[in-house]
C-alpha positions as CSV (number, residue, x, y, z in Angstrom):
1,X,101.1,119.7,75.5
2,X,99.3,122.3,77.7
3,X,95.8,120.9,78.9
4,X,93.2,122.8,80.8
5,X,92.1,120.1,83.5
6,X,89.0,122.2,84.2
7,X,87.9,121.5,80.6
8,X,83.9,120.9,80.9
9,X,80.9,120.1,77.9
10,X,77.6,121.4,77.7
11,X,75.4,118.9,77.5
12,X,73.7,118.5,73.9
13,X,70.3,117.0,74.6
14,X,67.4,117.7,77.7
15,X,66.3,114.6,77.2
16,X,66.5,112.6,80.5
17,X,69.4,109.9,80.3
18,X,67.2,107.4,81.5
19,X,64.5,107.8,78.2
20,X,67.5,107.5,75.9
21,X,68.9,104.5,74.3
22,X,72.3,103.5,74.6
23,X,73.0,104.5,70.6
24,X,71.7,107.9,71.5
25,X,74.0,108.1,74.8
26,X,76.9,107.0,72.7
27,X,76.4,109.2,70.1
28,X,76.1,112.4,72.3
29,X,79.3,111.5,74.1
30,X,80.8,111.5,70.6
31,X,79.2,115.0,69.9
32,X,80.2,116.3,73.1
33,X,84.0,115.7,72.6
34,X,84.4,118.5,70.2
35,X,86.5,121.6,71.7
36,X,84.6,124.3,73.9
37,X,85.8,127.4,72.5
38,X,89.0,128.3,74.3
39,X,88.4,130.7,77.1
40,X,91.6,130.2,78.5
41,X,93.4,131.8,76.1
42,X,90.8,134.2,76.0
43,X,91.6,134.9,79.6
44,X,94.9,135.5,79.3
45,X,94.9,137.6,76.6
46,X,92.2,139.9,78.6
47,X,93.9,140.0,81.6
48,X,97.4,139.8,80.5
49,X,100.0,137.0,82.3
50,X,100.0,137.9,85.7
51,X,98.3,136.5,88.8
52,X,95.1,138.5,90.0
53,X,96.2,136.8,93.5
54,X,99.9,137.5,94.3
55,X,101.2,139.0,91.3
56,X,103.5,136.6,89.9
57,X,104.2,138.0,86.3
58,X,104.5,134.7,83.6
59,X,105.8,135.2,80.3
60,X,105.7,132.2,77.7
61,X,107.8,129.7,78.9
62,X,106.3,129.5,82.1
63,X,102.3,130.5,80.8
64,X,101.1,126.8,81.8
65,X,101.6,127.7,85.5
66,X,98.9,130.3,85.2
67,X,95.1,128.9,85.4
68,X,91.7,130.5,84.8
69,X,89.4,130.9,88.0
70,X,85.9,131.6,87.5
71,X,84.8,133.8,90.0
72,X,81.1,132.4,90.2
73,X,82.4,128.9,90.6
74,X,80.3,128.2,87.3
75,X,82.6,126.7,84.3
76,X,79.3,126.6,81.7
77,X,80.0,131.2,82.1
78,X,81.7,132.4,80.0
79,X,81.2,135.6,79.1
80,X,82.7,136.8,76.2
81,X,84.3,140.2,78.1
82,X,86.1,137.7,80.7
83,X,84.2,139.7,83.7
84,X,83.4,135.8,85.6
85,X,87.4,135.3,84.7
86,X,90.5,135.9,86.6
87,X,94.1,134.3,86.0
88,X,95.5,132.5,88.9
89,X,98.6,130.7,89.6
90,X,98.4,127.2,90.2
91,X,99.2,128.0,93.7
92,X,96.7,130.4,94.5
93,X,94.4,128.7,92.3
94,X,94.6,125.6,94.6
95,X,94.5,127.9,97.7
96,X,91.1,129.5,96.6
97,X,89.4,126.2,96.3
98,X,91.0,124.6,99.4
99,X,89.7,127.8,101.7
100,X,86.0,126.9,101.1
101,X,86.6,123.1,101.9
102,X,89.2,124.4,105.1
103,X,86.1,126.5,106.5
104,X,83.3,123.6,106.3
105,X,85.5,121.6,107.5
106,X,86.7,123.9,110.8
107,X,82.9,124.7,110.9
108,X,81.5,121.0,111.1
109,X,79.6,121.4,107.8
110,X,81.8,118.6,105.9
């Protein structure tokens, strides 16, 4: 079973949670479980099995190794022409994030 751990819902109400009652908090957590549309998939049929990073080539045995970045850092865009998209290994996807916590970190910011 391949599962996307960056797997994110758009909220269904703009109602502030603190006006809504706990039925109505209930039944949007319901609604919200329904499957985003699958732009992993998308992804990787746009920009073919290969790493945009290092350029580890996958093929299907080996597909759940490669991840989806978003290039904006925002899950909630997805365009449908995959241009805020770019495969990564798992590798180089956990590089990419760790760099941005390595410089605060080196820089004091924390």
């Amino acid at each position: 079973m391949s599962r996307n751990r960056y797997s994110f819902r758009r909220p269904v109400s703009k109602k502030p949670a603190a006006d809504k009652s706990a039925a109505e908090i209930v039944s949007e957590l319901k609604k919200s479980s329904a499957p985003l549309n699958n732009y992993r998939e998308q992804s990787l049929k746009i920009h073919g099995l290969i790493c945009a990073k290092c350029g580890r080539e996958f093929d299907h045995a080996n597909r759940h190794l490669l991840t989806v970045h978003h290039k904006d850092g925002n899950h909630r865009n997805n365009p449908p022409d995959g241009s805020n998209w770019e495969n990564l290994c798992v590798y180089c996807h956990d590089d990419e994030h760790s760099r941005g916590m390595l410089g605060d970190y080196l820089s004091g910011k924390e």
